[in-house]
NUVONU-591373 format. One record per atom (N, C-alpha, C): residue in one letter; x, y, z. Coordinates in steps of 0.2 Angstrom, whole numbers, padded with zeros to 4 digits, always signed. Layout:
<bakols>
AXYZ/...
</bakols>
This chain:
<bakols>
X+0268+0928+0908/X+0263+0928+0902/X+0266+0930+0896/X+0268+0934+0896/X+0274+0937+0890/X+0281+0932+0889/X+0281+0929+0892/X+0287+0925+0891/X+0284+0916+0885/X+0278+0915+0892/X+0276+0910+0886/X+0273+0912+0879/X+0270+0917+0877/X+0268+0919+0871/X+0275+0921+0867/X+0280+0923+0869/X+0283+0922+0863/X+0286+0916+0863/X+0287+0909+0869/X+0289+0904+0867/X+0286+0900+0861/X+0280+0901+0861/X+0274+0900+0856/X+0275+0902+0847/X+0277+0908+0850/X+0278+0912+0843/X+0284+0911+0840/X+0288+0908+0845/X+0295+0906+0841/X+0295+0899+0839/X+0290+0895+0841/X+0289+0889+0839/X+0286+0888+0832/X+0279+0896+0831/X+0277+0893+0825/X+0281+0895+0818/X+0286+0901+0821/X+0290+0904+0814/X+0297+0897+0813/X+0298+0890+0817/X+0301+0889+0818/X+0297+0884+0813/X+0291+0882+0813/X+0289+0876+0809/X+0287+0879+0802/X+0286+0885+0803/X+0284+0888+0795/X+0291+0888+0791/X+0296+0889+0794/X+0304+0889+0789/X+0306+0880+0790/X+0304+0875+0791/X+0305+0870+0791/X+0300+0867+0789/X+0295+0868+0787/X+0289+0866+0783/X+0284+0871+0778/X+0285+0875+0773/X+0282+0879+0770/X+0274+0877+0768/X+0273+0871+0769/X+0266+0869+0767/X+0261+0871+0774/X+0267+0872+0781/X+0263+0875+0786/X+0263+0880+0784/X+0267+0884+0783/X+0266+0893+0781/X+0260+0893+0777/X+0259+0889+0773/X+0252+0888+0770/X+0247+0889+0772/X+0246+0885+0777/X+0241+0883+0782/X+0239+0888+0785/X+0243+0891+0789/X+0243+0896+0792/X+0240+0901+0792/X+0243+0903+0784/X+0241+0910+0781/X+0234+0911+0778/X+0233+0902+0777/X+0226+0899+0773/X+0221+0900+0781/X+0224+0899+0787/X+0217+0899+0792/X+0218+0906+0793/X+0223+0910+0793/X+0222+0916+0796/X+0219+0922+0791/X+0217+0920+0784/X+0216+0924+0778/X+0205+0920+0781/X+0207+0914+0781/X+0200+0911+0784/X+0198+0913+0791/X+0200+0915+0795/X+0197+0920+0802/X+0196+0926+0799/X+0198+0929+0794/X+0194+0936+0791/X+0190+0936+0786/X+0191+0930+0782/X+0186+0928+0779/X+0182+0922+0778/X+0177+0923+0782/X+0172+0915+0783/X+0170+0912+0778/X+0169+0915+0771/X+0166+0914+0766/X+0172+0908+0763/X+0179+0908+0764/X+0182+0904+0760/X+0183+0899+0764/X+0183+0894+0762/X+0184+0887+0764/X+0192+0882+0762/X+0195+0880+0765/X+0199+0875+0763/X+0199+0869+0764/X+0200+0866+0758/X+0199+0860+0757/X+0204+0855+0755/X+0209+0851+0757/X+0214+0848+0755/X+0212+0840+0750/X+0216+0840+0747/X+0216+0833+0743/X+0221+0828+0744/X+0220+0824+0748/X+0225+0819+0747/X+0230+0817+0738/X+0235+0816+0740/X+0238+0814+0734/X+0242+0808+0736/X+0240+0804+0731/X+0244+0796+0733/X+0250+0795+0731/X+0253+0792+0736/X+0262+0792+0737/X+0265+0787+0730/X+0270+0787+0728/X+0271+0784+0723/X+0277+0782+0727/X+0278+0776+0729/X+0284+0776+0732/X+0290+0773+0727/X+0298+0775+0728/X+0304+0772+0725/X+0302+0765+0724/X+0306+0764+0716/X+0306+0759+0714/X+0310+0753+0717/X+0314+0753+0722/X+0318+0750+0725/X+0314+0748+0731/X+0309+0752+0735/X+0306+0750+0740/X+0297+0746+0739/X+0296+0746+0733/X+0290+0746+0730/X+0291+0736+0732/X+0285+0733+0735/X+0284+0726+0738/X+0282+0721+0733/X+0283+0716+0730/X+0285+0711+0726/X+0275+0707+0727/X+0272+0711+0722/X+0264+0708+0724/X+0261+0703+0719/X+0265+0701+0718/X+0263+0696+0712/X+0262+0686+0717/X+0259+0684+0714/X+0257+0679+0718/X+0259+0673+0715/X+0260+0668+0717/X+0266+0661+0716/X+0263+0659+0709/X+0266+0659+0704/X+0266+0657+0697/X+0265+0661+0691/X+0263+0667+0695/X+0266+0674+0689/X+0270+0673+0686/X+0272+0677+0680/X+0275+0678+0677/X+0278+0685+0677/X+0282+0688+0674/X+0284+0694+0676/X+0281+0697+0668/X+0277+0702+0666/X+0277+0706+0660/X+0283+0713+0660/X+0285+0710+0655/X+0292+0715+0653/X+0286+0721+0648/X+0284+0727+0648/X+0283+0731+0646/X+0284+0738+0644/X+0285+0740+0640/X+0288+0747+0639/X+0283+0752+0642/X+0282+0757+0647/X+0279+0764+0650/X+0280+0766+0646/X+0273+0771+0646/X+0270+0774+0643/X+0269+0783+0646/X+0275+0788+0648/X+0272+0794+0652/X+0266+0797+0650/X+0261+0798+0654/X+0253+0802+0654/X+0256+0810+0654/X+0253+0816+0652/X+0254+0824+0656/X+0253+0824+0661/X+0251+0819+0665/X+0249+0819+0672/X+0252+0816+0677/X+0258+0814+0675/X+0265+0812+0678/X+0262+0804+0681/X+0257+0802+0677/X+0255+0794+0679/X+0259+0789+0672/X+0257+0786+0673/X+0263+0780+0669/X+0255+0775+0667/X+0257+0772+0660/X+0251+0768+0657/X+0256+0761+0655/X+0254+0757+0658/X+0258+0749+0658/X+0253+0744+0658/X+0248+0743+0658/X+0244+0740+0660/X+0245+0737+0666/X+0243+0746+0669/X+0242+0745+0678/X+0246+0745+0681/X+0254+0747+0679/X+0262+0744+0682/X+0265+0749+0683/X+0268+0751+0687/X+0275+0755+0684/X+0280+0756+0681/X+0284+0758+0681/X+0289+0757+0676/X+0292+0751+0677/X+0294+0751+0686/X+0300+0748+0689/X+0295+0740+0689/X+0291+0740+0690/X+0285+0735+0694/X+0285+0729+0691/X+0286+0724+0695/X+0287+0716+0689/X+0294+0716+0686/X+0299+0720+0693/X+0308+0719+0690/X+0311+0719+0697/X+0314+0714+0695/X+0319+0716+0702/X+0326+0720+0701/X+0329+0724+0708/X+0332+0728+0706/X+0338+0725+0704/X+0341+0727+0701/X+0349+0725+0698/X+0357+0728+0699/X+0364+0729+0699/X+0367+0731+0700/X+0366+0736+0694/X+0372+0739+0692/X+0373+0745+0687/X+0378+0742+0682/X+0381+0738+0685/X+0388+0734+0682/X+0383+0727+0676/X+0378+0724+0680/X+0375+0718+0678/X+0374+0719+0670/X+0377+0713+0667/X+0377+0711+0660/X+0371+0706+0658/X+0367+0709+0655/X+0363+0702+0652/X+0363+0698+0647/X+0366+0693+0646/X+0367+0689+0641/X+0363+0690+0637/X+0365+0691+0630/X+0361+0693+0622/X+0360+0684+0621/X+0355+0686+0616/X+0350+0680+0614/X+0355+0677+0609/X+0357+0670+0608/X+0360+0666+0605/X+0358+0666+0598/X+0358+0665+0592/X+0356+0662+0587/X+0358+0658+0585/X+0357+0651+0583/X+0359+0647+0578/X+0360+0647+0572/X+0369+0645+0570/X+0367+0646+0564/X+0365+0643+0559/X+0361+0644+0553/X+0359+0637+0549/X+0362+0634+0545/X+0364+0627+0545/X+0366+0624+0540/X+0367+0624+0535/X+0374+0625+0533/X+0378+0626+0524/X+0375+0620+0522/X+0373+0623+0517/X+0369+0615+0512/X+0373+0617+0506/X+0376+0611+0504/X+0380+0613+0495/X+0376+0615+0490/X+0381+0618+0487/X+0377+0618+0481/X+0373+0615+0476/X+0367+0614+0474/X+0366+0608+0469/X+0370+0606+0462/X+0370+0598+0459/X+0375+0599+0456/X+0372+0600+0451/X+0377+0603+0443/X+0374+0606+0438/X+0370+0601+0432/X+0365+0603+0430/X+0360+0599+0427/X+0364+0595+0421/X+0364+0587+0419/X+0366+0585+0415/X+0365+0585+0407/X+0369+0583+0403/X+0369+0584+0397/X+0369+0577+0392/X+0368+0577+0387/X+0367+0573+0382/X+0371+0572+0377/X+0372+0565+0377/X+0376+0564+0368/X+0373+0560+0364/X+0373+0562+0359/X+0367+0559+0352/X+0375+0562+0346/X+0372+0555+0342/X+0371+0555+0334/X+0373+0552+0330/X+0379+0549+0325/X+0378+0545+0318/X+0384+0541+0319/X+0381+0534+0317/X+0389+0530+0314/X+0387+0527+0306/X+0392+0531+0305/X+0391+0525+0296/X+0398+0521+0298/X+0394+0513+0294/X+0399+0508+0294/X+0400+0506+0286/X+0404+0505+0286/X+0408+0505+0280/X+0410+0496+0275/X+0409+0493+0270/X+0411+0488+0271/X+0420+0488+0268/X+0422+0483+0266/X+0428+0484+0264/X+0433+0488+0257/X+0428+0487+0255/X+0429+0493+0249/X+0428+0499+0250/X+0425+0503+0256/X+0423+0510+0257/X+0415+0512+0253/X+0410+0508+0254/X+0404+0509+0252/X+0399+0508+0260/X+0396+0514+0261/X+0391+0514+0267/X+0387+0506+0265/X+0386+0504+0271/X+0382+0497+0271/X+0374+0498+0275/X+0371+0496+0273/X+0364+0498+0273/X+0362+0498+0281/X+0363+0490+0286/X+0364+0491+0291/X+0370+0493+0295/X+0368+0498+0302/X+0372+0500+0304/X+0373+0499+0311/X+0368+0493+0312/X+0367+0492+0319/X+0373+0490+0322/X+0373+0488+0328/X+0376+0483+0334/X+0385+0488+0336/X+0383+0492+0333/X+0390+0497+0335/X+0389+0498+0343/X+0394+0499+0348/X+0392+0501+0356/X+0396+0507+0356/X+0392+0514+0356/X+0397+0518+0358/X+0396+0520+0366/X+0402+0522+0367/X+0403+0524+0376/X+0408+0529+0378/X+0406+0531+0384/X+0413+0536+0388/X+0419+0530+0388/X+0423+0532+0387/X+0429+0529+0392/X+0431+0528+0397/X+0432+0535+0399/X+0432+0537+0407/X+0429+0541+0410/X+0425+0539+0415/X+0422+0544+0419/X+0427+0546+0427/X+0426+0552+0429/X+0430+0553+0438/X+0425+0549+0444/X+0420+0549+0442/X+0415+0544+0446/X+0415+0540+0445/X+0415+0535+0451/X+0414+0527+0450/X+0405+0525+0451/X+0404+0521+0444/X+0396+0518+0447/X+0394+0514+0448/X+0391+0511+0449/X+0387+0503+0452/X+0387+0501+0445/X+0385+0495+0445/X+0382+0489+0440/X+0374+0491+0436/X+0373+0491+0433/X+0367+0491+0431/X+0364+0486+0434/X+0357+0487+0437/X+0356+0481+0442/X+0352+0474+0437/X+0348+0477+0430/X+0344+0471+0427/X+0351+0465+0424/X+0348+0460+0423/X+0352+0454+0422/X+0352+0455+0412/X+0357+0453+0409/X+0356+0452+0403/X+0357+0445+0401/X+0356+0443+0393/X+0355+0439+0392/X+0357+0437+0386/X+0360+0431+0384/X+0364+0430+0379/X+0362+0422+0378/X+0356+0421+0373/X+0355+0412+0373/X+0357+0411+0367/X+0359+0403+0365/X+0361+0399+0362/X+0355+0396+0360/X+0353+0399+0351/X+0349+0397+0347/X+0348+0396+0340/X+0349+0389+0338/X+0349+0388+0330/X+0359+0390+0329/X+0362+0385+0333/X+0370+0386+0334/X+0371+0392+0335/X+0369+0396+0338/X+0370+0403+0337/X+0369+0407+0342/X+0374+0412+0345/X+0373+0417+0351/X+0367+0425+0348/X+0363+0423+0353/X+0359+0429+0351/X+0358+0432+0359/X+0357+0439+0359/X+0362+0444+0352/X+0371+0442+0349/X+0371+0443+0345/X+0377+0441+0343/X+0386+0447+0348/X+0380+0451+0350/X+0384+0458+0355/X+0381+0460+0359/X+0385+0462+0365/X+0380+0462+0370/X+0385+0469+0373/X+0383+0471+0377/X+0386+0478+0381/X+0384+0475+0389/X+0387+0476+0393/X+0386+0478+0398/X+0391+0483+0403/X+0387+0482+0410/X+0393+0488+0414/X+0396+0482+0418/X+0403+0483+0421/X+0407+0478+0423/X+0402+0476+0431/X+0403+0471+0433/X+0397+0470+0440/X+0392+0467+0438/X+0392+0466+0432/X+0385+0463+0430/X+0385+0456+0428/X+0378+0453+0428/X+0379+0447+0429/X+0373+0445+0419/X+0377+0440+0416/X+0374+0437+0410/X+0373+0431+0410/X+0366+0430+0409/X+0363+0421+0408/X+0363+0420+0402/X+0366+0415+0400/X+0368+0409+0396/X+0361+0405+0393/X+0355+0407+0393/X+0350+0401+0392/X+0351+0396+0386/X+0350+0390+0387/X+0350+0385+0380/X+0342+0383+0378/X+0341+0387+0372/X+0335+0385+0367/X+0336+0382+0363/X+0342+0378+0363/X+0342+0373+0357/X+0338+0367+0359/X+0341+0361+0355/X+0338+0355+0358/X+0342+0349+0360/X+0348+0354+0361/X+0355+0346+0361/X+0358+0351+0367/X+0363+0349+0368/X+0368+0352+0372/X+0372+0358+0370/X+0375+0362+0373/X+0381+0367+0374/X+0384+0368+0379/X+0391+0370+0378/X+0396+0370+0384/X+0399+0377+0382/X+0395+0385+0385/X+0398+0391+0382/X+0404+0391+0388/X+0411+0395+0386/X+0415+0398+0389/X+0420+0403+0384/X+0424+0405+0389/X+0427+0410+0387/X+0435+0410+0391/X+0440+0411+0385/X+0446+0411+0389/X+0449+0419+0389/X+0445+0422+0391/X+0449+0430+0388/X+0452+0431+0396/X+0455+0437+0394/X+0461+0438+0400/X+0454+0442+0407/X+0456+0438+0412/X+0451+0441+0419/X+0444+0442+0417/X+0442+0438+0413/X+0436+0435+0414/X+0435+0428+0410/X+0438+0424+0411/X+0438+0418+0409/X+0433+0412+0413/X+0429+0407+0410/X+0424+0405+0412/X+0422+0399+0410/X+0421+0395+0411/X+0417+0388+0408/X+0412+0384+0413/X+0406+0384+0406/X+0398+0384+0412/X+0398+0375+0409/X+0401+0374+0407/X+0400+0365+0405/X+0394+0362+0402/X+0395+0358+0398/X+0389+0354+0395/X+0381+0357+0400/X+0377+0356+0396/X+0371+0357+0400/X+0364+0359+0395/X+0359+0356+0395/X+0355+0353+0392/X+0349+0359+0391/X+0344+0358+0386/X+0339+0361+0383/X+0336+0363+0389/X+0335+0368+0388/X+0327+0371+0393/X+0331+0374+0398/X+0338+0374+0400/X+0341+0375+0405/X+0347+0382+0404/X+0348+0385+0410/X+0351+0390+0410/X+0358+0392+0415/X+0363+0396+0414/X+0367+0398+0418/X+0370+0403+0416/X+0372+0407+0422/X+0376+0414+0423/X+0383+0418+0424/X+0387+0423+0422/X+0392+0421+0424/X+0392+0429+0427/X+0396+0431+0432/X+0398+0440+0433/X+0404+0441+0430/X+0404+0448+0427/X+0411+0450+0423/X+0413+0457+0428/X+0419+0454+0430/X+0420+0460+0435/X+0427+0463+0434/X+0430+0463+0427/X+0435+0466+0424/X+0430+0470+0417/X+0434+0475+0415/X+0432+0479+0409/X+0435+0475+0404/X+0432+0477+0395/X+0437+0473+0392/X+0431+0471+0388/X+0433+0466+0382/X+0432+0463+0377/X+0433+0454+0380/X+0425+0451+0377/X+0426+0445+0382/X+0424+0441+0375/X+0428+0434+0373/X+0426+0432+0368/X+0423+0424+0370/X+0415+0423+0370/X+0412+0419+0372/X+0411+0414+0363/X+0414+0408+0367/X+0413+0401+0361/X+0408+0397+0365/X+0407+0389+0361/X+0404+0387+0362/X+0407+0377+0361/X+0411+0374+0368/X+0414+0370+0366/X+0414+0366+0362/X+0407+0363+0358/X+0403+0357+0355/X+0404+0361+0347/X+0403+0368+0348/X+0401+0370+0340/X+0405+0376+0337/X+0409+0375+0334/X+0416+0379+0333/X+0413+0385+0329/X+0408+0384+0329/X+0407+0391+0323/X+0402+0395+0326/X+0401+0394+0333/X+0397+0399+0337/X+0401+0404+0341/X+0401+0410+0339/X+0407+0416+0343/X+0402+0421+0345/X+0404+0427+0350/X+0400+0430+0352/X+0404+0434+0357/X+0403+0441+0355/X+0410+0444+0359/X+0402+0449+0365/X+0404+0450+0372/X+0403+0455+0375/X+0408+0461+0378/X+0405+0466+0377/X+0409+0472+0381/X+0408+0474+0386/X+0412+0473+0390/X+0412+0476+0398/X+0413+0482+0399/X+0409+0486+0401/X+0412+0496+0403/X+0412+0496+0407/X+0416+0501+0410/X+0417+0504+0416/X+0412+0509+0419/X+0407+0511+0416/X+0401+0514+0416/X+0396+0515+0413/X+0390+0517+0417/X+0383+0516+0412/X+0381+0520+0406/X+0388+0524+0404/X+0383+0528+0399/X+0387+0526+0392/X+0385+0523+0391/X+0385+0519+0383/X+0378+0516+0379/X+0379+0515+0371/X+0372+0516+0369/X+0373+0511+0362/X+0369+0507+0360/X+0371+0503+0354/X+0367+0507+0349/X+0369+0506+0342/X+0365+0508+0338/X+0362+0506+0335/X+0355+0509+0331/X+0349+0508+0328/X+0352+0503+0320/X+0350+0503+0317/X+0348+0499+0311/X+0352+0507+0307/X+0350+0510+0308/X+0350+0516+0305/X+0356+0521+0308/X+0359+0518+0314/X+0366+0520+0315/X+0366+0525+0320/X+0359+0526+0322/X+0359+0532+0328/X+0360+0530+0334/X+0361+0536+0340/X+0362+0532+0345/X+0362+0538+0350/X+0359+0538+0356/X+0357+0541+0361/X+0361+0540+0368/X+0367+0545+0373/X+0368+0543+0378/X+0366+0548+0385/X+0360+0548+0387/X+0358+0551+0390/X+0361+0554+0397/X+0360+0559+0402/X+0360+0560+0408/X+0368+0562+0409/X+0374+0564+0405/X+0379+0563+0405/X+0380+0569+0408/X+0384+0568+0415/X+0388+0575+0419/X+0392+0578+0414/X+0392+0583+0418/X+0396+0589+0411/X+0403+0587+0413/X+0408+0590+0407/X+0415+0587+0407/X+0415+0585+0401/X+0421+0586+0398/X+0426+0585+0393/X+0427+0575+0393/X+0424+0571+0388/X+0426+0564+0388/X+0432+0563+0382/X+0432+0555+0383/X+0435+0553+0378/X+0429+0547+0372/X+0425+0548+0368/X+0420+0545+0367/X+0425+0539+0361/X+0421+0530+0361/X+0423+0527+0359/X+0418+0524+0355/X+0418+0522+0349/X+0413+0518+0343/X+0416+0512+0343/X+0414+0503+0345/X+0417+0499+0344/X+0412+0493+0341/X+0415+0492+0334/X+0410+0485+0331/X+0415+0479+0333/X+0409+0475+0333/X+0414+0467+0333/X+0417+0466+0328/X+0423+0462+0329/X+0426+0459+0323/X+0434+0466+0320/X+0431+0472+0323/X+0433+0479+0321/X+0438+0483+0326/X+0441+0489+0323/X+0446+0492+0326/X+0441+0497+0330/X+0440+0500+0337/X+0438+0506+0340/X+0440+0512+0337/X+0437+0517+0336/X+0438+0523+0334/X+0436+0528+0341/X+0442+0533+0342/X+0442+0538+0349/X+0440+0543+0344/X+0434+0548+0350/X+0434+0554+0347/X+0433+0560+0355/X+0436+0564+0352/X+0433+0569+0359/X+0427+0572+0359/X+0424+0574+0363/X+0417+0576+0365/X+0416+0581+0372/X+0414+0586+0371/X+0412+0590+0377/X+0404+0590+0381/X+0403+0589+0385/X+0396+0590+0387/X+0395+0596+0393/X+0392+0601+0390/X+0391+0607+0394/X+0383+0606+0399/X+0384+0611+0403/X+0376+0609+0409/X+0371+0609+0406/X+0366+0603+0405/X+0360+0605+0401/X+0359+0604+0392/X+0368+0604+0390/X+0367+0606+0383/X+0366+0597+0379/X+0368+0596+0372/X+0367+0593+0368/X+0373+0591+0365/X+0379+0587+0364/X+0384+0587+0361/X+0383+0581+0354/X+0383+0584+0350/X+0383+0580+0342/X+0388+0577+0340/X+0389+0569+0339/X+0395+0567+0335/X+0393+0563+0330/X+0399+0561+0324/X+0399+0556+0320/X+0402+0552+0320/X+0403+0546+0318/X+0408+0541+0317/X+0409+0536+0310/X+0413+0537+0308/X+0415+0532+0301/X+0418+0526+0304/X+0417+0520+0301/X+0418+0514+0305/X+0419+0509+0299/X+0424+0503+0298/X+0426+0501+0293/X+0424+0493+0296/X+0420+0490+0294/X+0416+0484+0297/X+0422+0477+0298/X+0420+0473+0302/X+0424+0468+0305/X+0425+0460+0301/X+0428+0457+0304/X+0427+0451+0302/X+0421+0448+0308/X+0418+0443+0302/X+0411+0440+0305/X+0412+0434+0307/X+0418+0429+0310/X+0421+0424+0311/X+0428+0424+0315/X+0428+0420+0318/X+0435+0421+0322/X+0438+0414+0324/X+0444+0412+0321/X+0445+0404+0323/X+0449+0403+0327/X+0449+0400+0332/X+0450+0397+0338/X+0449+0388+0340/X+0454+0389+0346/X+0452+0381+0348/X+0449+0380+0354/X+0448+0375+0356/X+0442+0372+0361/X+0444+0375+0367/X+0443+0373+0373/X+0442+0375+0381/X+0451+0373+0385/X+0452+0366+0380/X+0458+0360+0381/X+0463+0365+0377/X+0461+0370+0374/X+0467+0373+0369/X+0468+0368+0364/X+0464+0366+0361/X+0466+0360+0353/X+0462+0359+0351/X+0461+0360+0345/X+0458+0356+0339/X+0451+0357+0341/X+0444+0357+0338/X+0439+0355+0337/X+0438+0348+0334/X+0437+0342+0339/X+0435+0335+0336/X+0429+0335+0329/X+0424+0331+0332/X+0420+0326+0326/X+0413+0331+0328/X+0414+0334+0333/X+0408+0341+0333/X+0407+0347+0328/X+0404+0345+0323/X+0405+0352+0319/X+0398+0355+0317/
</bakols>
């Protein structure tokens, strides 16, 4: 009897040093056998188990919400319902996750700087050195531009009327095409023998019309082979910013990219005058030009190279 009571008793000192929450127990029913009046009462507390053993409860087509926890005082976690670890699979210590890519955006050039404008005066002079009251039909233009540009696309026009080419000067940009119409009431046969743009549109009758493309620059000098005393020069540019002038000598060349030109004032019959010119971004460049007027006549022979016959 003494021998099993102390195997008993050796049993329970042996579960109270390897379990303290029996020593608890213990202490708790034997302070509760002296005293009836206390009661004990246990609380379960719910297991939180390791984030690595916790079971994948999510149902086929979830998504996983990545969410920062949030610790309570109360050693519970605020996720909307999650745990820290909850809706992650566990990962190495080493694993890398690839940072988010950005694209970069397209280098757009810079825009180009805003164009500028050439304006202003040619006085024509006649042979004596006295201003002459008109001062029209002067062409003034660039020279040279670094850009190469198209043709102007509208067609111009140079008719034969009252033996006579009207306009008597014409401007165009090289690429461009000019119709010949005949408003007389007889025949004319216009050509031209200038160097690289040489042409002959042949006899061709009243009410009718023909054209020709001038695709060299340059001074073209259009006769008429029937009527010796019709002449008619056109200028060919190598670009579109040129400008004839007014009666009154003005003259406007708009939209002109900045850069340093070489500006040219040319009358029929007359020497060119060069002037330099600058156009800053946006701004306004002012020039003048003095001009000593032309011959109004020019003699020459037929298409054949000879003589004018019985047609005069």
């Amino acid at each position: 009897m003494f021998r099993r009571t102390l195997s008993i008793s050796a049993l329970g000192l042996c579960l109270c040093v390897l379990f303290p929450s029996a020593r608890a127990n213990q202490a708790g029913v034997a302070q509760g056998a002296a005293d009836t009046r206390i009661k004990v009462v246990s609380k379960p507390v719910p297991c939180v188990p390791c984030p690595c053993e916790c079971p994948d409860v999510r149902g086929p087509g979830q998504e996983r919400v990545a969410t920062a926890p949030i610790a309570t005082g109360q050693g519970q976690w605020q996720n909307n319902g999650q745990r820290p670890d909850e809706g992650r699979e566990p990962r190495d210590v080493g694993e890398h996750r690839p940072a988010r890519v950005v694209p970069d955006e397209p280098v757009r050039p810079p825009p180009p700087p805003p164009r500028g404008l050439i304006s202003g005066s040619v006085v024509v002079r006649d042979r004596g050195g006295k201003e002459k009251t008109d001062n029209g039909d002067v062409v003034v233009y660039i020279e040279k531009v670094p850009k190469r540009f198209a043709a102007l696309k509208h067609v111009r026009k140079m008719a034969q009327r009252d033996k006579t080419f009207a306009p008597h000067i014409l401007a165009v940009t090289k690429g461009s095409s000019v119709e010949f119409p005949n408003e007389d009431k007889f025949f004319h046969n216009v050509f031209s023998l200038s160097e690289g743009n040489t042409f002959d549109l042949g006899l061709y009758r009243a009410g009718t019309s023909k054209n020709v493309t001038f695709e060299r620059s340059g001074v073209v000098d259009v006769y008429c082979n029937i009527h010796p005393n019709m002449w008619a020069q056109i200028l060919v540019v190598d670009n579109p910013f040129y400008a004839v002038t007014t009666k009154e000598g003005t003259f406007e060349i708009p939209k002109v990219p900045p850069g340093s030109y070489t500006l040219i004032a040319w009358l029929s019959g007359g020497e060119a005058v060069r002037q330099p010119v600058r156009v800053d971004p946006g701004g306004r460049a002012l020039v003048k030009f003095d001009l000593r007027e032309g011959s109004s006549s020019k003699p020459h022979l037929n298409k054949f190279n000879q003589p004018y016959g019985r047609y005069r």
